[in-house]
N, C-alpha and C positions, 0 to 999 in steps of 0.2 A: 870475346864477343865484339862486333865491329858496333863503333860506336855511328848515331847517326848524322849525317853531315847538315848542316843549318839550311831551312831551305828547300830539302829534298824530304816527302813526302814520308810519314811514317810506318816504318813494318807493319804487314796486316794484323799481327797479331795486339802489338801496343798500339794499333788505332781504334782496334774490336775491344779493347776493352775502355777505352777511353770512350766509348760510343756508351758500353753499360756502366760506366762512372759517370757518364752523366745523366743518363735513366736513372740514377742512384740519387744521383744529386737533386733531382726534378722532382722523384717523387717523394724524398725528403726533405724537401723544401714545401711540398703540396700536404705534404701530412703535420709539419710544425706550424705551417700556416693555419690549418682547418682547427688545429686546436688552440691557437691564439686568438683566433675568432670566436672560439666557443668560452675558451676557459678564461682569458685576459679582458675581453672587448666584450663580450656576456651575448654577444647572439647565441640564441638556443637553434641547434641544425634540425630543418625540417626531415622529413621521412626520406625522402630523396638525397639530402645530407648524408645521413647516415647508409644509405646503399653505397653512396659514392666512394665514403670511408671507408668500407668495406670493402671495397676492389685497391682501394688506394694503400690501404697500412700495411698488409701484406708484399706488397710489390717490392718497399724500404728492405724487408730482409730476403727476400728470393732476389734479387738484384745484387745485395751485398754476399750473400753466398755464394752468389756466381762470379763474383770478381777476383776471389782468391782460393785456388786457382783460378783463370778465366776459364768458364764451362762453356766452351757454346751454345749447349742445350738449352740454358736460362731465358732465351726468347721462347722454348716450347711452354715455358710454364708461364712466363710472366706478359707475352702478347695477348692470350685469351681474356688475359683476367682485365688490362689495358682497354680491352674492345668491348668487354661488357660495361665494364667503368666507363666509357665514352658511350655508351648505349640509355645507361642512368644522367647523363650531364646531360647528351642533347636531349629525353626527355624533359627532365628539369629545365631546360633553356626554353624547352617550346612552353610551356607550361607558364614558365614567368611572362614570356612574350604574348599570350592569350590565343594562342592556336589550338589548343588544345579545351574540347569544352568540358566543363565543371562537371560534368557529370563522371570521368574517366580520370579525375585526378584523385590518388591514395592519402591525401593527408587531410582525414576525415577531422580525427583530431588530433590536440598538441597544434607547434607551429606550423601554419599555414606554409604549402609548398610556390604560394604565388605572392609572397609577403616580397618586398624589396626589403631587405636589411641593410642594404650596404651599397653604391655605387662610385667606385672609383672614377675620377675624370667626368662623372653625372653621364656615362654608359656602360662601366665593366662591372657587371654582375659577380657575384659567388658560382653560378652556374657557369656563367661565360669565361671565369677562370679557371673552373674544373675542364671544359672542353678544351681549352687553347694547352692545357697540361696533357691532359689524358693522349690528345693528337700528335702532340710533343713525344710524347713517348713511344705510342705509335709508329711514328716516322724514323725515329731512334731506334729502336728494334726493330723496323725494317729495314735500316740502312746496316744496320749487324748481320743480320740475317742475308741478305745481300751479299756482304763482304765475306760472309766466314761461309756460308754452305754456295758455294758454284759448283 
């Protein structure tokens, strides 16, 4: 096997998978986060939370299954689920922001879904960090999906 030279760009196949290692890594990182927040730091996750969870914790092992072997197919399963998870953030993000009116929002009860718990830097939200993730991946399994299907 030719090895590759410093410099010069890497084989489609070890950059396609370095694309889903780091989908891997995103969304493994987004799923120890959400529960450090909940289970360490004691914010309780609104309704919308927990949808987002729900597209997000799956993704950690259909990503890690497609990487050994690298399938290429693991963008058919794990972009859908990526775009509905970004479909729950930016509702949640309009929501926290007040575009959305009170009458259309699902977290009747339990934690309020327009509560601030948290703001990094006094602007980056839990929602705002779910989209900037969800898009992240997005763009990542498109830029796979791009490389491995021409």
């Amino acid at each position: 096997m030719k090895e590759p030279v410093f410099g010069q760009p890497a084989a489609d196949g070890q950059s396609a998978w370095v694309l889903i290692f780091a989908c891997w890594l995103l969304a493994s990182s987004a799923t120890l986060g959400s529960l450090f927040f909940s289970e360490v730091m004691g914010i309780l996750p609104c309704v919308l939370c927990w949808y987002q969870r729900i597209f997000m914790y799956p993704l950690v092992v259909i990503l890690l299954a497609g990487m050994f072997p690298l399938d290429r197919n693991v963008v058919r399963y794990a972009l859908p689920i990526a775009v509905i998870g970004w479909g729950f953030a930016v509702y949640h993000y309009f929501l926290y922001r007040g575009y959305i009116p009170e009458g259309l929002q699902p977290c009747g009860q339990g934690v309020s879904c327009t509560e601030i718990n948290l703001e990094l830097f006094g602007f980056i939200t839990i929602p705002m960090l779910s989209i900037l993730t969800y898009t992240t991946l997005i763009a990542l399994l498109s830029a796979f999906l791009k490389r491995t299907h021409r």
